[in-house]
Residue frames relative to the residue before (quaternion, step in Angstrom):
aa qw qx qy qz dx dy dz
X 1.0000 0.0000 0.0000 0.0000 0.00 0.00 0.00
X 0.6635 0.3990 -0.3418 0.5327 3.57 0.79 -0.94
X 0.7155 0.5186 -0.4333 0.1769 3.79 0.30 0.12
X 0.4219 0.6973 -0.2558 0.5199 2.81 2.18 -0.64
X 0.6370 0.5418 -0.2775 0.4729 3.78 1.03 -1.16
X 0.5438 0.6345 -0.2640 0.4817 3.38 1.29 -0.90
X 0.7259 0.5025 -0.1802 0.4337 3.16 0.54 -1.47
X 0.5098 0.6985 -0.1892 0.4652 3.46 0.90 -1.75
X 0.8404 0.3078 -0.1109 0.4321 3.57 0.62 -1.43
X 0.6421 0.4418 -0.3333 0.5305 3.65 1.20 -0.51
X 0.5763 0.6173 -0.3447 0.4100 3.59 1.49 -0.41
X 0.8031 0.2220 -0.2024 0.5146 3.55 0.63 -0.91
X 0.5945 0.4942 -0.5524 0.3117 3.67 1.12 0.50
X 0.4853 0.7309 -0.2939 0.3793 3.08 1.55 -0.13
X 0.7330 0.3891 -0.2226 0.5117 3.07 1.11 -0.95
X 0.5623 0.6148 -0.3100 0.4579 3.31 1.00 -0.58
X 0.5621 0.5722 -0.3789 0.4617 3.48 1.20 -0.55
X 0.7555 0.4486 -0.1793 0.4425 3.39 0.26 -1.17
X 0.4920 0.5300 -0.3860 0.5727 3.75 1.22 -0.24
X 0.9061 0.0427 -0.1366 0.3981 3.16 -0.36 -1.05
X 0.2807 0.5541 -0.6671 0.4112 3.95 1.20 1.11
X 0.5859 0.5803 -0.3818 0.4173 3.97 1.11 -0.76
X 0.7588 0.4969 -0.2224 0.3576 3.51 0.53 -0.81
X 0.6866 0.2827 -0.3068 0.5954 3.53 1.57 -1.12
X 0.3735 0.6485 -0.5432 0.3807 3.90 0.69 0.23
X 0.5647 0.6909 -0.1643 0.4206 3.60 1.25 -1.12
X 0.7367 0.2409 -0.0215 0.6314 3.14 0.55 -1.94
X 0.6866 0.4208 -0.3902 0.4463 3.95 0.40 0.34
X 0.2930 0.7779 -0.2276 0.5071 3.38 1.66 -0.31
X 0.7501 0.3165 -0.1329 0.5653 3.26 0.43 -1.92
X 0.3577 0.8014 -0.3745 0.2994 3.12 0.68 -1.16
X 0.8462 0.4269 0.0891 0.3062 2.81 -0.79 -2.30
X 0.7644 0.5447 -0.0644 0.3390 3.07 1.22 -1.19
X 0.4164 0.5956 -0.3699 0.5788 3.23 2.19 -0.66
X 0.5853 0.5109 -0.4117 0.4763 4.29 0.73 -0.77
X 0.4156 -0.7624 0.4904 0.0751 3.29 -0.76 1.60
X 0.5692 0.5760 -0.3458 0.4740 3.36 1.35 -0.81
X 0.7147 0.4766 -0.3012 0.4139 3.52 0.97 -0.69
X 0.2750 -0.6800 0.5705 0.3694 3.80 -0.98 0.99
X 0.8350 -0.2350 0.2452 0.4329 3.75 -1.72 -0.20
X 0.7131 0.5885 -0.1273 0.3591 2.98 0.82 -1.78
X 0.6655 0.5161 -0.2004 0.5006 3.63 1.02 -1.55
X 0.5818 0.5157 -0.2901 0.5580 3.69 1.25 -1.05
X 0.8189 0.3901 -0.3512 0.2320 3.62 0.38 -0.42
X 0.3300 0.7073 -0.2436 0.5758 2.85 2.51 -0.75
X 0.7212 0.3887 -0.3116 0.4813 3.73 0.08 -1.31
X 0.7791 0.4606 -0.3237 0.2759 3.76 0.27 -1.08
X 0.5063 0.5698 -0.4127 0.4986 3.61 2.17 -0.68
X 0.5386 0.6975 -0.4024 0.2479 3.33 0.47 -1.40
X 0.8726 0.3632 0.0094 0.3264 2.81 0.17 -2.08
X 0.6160 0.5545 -0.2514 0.4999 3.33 1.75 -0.04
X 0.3254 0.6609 -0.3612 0.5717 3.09 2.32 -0.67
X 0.7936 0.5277 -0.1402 0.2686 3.71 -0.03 -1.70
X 0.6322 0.5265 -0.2406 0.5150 3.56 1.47 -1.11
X 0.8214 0.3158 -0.2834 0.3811 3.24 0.47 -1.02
X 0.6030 0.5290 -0.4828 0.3514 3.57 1.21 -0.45
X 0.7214 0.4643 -0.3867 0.3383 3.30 0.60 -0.78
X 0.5589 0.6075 -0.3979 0.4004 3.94 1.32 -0.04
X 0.5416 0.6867 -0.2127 0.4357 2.74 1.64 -1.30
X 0.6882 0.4501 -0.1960 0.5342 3.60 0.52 -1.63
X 0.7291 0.2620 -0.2983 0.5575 4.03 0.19 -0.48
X 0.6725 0.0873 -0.5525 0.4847 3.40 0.12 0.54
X 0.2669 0.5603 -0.6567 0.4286 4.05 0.29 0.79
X 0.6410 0.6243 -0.2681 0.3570 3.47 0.43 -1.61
X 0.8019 0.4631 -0.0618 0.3723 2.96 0.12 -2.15
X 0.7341 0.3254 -0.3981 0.4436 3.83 1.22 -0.23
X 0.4695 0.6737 -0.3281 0.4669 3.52 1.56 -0.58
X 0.7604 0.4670 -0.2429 0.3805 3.33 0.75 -0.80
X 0.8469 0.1609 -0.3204 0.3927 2.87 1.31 -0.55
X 0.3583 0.5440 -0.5624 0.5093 3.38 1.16 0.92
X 0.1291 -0.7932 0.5694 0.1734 4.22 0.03 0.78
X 0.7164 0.4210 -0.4167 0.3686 3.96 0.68 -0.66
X 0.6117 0.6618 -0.3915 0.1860 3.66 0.97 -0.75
X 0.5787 0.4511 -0.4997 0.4603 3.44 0.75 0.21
X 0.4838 0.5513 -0.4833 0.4780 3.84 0.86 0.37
X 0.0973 0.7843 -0.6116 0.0360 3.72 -0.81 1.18
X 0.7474 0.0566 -0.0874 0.6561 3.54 0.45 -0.36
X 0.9275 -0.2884 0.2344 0.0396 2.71 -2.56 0.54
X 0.7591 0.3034 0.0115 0.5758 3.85 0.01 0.18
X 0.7406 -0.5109 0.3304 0.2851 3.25 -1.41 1.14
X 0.2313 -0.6382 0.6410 0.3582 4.35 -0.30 0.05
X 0.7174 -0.4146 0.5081 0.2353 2.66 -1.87 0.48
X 0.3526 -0.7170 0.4981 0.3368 3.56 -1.36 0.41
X 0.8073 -0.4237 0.1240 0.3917 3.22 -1.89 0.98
X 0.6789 0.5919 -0.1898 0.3907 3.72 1.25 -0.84
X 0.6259 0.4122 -0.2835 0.5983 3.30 1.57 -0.74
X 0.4500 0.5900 -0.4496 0.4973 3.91 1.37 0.05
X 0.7505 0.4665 -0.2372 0.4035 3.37 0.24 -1.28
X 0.6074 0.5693 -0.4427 0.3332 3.64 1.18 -1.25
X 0.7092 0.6178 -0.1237 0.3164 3.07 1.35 -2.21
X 0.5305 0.5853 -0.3552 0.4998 3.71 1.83 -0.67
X 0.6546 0.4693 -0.4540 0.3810 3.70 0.71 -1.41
X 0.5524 0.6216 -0.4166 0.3673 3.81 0.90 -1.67
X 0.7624 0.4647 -0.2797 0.3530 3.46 -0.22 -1.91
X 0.7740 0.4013 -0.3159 0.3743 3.65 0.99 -0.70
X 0.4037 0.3209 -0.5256 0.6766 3.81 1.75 1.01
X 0.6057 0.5371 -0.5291 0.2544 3.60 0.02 -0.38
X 0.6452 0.5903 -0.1510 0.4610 3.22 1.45 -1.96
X 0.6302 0.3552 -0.3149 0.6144 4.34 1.05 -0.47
X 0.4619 0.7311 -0.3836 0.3239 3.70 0.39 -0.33
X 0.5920 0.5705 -0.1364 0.5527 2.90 1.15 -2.70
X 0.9297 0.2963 -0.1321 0.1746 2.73 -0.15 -1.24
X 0.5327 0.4451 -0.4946 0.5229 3.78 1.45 0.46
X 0.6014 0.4732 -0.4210 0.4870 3.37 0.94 -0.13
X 0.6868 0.3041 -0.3400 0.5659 4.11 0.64 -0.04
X 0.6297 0.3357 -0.5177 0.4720 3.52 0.62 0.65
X 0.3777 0.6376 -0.4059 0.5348 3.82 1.15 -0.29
X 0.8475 0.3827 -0.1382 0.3408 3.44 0.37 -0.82
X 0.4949 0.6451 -0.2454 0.5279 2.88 1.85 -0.74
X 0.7333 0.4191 -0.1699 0.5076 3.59 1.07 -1.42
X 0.7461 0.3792 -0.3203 0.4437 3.36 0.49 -0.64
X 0.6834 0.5166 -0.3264 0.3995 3.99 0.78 -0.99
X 0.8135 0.3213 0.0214 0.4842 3.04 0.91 -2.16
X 0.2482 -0.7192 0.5189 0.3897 3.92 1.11 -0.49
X 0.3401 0.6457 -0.6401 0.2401 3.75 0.47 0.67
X 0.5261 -0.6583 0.4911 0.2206 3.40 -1.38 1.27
X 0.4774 -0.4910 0.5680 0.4565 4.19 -0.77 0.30
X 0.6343 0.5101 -0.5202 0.2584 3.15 -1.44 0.15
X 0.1274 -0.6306 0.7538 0.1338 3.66 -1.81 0.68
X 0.4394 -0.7113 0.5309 0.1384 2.95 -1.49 0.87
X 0.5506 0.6182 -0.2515 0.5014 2.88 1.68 -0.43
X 0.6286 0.5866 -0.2437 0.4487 3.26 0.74 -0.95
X 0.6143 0.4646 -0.2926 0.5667 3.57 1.11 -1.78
X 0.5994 0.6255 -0.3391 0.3667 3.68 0.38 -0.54
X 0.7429 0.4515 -0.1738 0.4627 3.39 0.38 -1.37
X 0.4757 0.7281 -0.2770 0.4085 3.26 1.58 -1.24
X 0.8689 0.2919 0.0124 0.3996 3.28 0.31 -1.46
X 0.3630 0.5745 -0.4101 0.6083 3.42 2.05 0.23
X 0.7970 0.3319 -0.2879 0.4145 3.56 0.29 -1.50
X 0.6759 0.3910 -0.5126 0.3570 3.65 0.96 -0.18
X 0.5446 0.4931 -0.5405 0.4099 3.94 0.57 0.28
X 0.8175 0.1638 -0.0171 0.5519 3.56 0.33 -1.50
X 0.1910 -0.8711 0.4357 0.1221 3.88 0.21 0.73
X 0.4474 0.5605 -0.4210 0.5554 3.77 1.40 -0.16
X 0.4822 0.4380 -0.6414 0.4052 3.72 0.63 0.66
X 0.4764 0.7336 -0.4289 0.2258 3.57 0.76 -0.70
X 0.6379 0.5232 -0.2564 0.5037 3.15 0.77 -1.37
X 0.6676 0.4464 -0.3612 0.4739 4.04 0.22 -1.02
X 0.7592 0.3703 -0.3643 0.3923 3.83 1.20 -1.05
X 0.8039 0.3816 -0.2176 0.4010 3.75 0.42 -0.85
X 0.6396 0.4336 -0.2037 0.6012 3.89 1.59 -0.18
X 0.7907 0.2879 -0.2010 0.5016 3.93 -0.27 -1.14
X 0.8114 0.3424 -0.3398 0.3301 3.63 0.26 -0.68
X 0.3349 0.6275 -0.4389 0.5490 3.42 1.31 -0.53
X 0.8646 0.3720 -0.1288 0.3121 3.42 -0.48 -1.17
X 0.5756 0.4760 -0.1766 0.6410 3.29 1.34 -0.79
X 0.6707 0.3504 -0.2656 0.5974 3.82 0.87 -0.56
X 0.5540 0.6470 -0.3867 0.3534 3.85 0.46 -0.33
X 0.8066 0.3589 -0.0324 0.4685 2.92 1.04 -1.78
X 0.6735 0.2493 -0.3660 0.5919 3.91 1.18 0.05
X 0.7972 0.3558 -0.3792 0.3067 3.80 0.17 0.40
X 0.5789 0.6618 -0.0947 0.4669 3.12 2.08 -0.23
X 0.6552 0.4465 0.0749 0.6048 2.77 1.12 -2.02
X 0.8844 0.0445 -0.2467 0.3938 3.48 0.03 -1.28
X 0.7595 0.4778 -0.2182 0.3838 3.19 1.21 -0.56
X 0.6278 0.2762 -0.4585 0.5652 3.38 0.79 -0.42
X 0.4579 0.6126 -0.5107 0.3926 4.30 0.67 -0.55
X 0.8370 0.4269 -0.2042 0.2747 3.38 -0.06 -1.41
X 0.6462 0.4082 -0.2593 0.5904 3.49 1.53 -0.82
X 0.6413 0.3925 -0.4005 0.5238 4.04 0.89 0.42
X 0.4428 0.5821 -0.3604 0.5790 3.14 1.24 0.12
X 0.7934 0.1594 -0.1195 0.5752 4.02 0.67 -0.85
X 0.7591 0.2181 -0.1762 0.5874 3.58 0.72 0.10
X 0.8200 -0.3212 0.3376 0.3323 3.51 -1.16 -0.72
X 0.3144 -0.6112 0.4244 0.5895 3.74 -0.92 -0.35
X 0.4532 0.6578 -0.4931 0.3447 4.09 0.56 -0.60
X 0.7117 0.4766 -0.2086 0.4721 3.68 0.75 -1.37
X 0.6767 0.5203 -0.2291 0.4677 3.61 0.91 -0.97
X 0.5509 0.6863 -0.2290 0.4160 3.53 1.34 -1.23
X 0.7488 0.5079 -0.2374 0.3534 3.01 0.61 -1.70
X 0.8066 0.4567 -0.0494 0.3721 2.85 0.53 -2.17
X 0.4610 0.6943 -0.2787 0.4772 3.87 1.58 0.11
X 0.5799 0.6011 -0.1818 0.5189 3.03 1.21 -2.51
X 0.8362 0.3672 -0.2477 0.3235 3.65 -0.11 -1.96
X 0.4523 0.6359 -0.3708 0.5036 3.48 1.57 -1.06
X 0.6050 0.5476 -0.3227 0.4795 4.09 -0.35 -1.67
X 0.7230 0.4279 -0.3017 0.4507 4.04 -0.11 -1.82
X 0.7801 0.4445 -0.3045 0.3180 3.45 0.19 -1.41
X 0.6788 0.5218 -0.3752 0.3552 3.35 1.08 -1.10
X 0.5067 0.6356 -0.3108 0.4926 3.85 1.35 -0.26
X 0.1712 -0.8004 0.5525 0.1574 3.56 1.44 0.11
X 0.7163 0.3204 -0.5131 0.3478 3.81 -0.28 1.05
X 0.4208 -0.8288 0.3688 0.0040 3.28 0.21 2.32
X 0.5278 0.6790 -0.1882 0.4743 3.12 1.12 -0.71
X 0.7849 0.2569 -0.0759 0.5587 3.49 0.72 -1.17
X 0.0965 0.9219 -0.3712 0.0550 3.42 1.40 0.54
X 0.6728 0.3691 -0.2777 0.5779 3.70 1.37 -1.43
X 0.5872 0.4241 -0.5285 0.4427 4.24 0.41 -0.63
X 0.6559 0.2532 -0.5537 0.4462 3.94 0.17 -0.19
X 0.5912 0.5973 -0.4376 0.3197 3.91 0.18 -0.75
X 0.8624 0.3635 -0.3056 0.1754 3.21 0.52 -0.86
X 0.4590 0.7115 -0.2092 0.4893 3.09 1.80 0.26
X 0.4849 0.4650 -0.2230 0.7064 2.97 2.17 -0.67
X 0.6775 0.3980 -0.4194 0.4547 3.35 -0.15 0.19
X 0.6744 0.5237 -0.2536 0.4546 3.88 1.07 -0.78
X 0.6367 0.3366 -0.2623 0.6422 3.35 0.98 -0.54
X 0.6515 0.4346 -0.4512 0.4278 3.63 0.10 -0.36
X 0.5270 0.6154 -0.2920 0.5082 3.59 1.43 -0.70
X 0.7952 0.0078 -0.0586 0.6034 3.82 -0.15 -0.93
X 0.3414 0.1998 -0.7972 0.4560 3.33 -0.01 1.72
X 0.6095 0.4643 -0.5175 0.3808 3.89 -0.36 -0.66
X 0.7419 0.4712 -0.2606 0.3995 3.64 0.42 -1.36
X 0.6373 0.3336 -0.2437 0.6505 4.03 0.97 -0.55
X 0.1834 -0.6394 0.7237 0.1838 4.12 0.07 -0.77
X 0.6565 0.4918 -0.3888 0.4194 3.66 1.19 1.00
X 0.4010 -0.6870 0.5491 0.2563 3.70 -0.01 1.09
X 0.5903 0.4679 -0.5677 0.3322 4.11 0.59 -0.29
X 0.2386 0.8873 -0.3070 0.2479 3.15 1.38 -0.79
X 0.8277 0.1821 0.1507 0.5089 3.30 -0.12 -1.77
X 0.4394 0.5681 -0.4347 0.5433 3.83 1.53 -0.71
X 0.6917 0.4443 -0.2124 0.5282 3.98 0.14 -1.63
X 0.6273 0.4342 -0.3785 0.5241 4.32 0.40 -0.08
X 0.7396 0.3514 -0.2258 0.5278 3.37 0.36 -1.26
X 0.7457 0.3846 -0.3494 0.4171 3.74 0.26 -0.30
X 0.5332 0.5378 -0.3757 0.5341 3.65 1.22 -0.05
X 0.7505 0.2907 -0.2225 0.5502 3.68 0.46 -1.20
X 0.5553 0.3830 -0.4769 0.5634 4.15 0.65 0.25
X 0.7100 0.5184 -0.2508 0.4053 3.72 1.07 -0.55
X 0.8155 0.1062 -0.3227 0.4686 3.23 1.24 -0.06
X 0.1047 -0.8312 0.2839 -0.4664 3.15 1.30 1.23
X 0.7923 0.2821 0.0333 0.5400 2.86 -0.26 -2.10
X 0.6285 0.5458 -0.3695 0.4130 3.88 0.92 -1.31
X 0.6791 0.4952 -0.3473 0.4160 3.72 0.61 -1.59
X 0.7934 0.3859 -0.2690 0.3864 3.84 0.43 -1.30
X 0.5566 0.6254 -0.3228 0.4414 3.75 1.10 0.07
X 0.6880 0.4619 -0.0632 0.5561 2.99 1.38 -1.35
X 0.4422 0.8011 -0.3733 0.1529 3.18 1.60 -1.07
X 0.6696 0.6002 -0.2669 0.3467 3.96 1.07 -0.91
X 0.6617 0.4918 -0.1664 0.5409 3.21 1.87 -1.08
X 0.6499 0.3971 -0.3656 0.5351 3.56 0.97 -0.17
X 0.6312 0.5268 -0.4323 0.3704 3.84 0.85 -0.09
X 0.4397 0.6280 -0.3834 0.5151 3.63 1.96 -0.66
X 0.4744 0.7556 -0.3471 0.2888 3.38 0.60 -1.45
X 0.8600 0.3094 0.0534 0.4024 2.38 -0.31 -2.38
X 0.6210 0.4743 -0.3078 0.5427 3.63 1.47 -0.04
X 0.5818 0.4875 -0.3852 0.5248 3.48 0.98 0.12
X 0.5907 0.4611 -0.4350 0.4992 4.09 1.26 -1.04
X 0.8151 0.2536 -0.3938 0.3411 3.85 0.29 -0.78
X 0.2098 0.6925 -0.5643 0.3975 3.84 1.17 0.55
X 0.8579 0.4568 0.0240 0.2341 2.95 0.56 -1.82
X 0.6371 0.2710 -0.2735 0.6678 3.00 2.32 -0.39
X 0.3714 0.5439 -0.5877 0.4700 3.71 0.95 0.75
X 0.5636 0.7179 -0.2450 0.3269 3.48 0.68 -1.05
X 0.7489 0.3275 -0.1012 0.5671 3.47 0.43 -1.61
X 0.7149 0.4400 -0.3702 0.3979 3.39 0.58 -0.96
């Protein structure tokens, strides 16, 4: 009973976050916007950002504050967990495991379904974190973590807890994609959901999948930022094999 209560609570602060990140995004918006130096656009960037940033980090300490005092609920399945080191090994892995999934579910996308690569989301955030960069932190630190622990923990936890891990896997994975609200790209969000849902089962340590998801949201953020300097690059290697040839 007391885990459900657990659950119950990380469920509707969660949601509650994202409501009212909508409302002070609004009233920071204005904000931001009275600052002449700022154009319309930069004000609206600054006011998401920073509404992104407030609520995760309320959000994440009361995460804290119910986990902490519920001491058994991070215990889902059978047998000793893994130590903190075999967590960390299994995070670096899961985060090649977690890019892997996912050129192979965009492969599939293109070739099955003709969906183009790209997130709009992503390109989005991109260009938030290059005006006001303290989104970073909400993208590659709080949400990981804040995702980890209500699609992992309570949801894929709780339904392997009453059913199976295949059954729990599934219905997490499709759950995780949808909440990302770009339907289209359903199997590139799944398949990462399936890796972390994997070596949390394989460690019985939520850091596990916290240390994956915050590496591959972490470099992510590095590739699309950078994203202008690695197209020079890569225009300078075929300079260079136009050249020889």
């Amino acid at each position: 009973m007391k885990n459900w209560k657990t659950y119950l609570y990380l469920i509707l602060t969660y949601v509650v976050m994202h409501v009212s990140s909508v409302f002070l995004a609004k009233f920071l918006f204005q904000h931001f916007g009275k600052n002449p130096d700022l154009t319309e656009k930069e004000a609206l960037f600054y006011g998401f950002a920073w509404s992104q940033f407030s609520v995760n980090v309320i959000a994440v300490l009361l995460f804290v504050f119910f986990i902490v005092r519920h001491k058994k609920f991070l215990h889902v399945f059978k047998g000793k967990p893994g130590s903190t080191g075999n967590a960390i090994l299994w995070g670096f892995l899961g985060f090649f495991l977690a890019l892997l999934g996912q050129m192979v579910a965009g492969m599939i996308e293109d070739s099955l379904f003709g969906i183009e690569a790209g997130s709009e989301n992503t390109a989005l955030l991109s260009d938030i974190a290059k005006i006001s960069p303290i989104i970073i932190f909400s993208m590659v630190l709080f949400a990981p973590f804040l995702e980890e622990i209500i699609f992992r923990r309570v949801l894929f936890g709780g339904l392997y807890q009453k059913t199976n891990f295949i059954i729990a896997t599934l219905v997490s994975a499709v759950v995780f994609a949808a909440v990302h609200g770009e339907l289209e790209h359903l199997l590139i969000y799944m398949a990462p959901a399936f890796v972390f849902a994997y070596i949390y089962y394989r460690t019985k340590r939520l850091l596990a999948p916290i240390i994956a998801h915050m590496l591959m949201n972490g470099f992510v953020v590095i590739i699309q930022l950078n994203a202008d300097k690695i197209m020079e690059l890569q225009k300078i290697q075929q300079s260079i094999i136009t050249f020889f040839q």
